[in-house]
C-alpha positions in Angstrom: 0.0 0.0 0.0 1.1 3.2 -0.7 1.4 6.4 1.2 -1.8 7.7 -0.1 -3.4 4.6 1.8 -4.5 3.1 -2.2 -2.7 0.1 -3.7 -0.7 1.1 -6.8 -2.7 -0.7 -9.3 -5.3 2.1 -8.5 -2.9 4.9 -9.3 -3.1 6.4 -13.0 -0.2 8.0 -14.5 -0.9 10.8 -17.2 2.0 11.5 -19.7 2.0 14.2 -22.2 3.9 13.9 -25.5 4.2 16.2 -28.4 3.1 14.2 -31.5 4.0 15.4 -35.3 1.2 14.4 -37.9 2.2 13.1 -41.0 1.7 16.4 -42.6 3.9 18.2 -40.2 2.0 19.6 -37.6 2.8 19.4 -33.8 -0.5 17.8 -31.8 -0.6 16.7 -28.3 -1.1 13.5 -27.2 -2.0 12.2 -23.6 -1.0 8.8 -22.2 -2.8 7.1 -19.5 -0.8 3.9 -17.5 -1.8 2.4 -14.9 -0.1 1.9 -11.7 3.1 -0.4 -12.4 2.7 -0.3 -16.0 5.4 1.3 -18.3 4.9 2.9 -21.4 6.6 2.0 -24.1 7.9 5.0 -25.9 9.4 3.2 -29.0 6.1 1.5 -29.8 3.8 4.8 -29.1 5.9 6.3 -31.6 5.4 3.6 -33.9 1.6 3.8 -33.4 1.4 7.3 -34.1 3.4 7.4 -37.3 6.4 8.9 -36.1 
C-alpha cells in the first residue's frame, strides 16, 4: 500500500507527449498507465506514425 493509503494498481499516470502528424504539424497526445505499467515510448511512436 502506498502512502496515499491506495494500492498502486489504482494509481493512474498521465504522460504528455508532443506528437507530429504526418503532414507536419505538432498535436498533443495524452497517455494514460496504470499503476506499475510502463509505457513503451518506441512502440507509441510507432503507433502514431512517427
Amino acid at each position: 500500500m502506498s502512502q496515499a493509503g491506495v494500492t498502486r494498481e489504482v494509481i493512474v499516470k498521465s504522460l504528455g507527449f508532443e506528437a507530429t502528424t504526418s503532414d507536419g504539424v505538432a498535436a498533443p497526445l495524452l497517455v494514460l498507465a496504470s499503476g506499475p505499467n510502463r509505457v513503451n515510448t518506441a512502440a507509441l511512436g510507432a503507433d502514431s506514425g512517427r
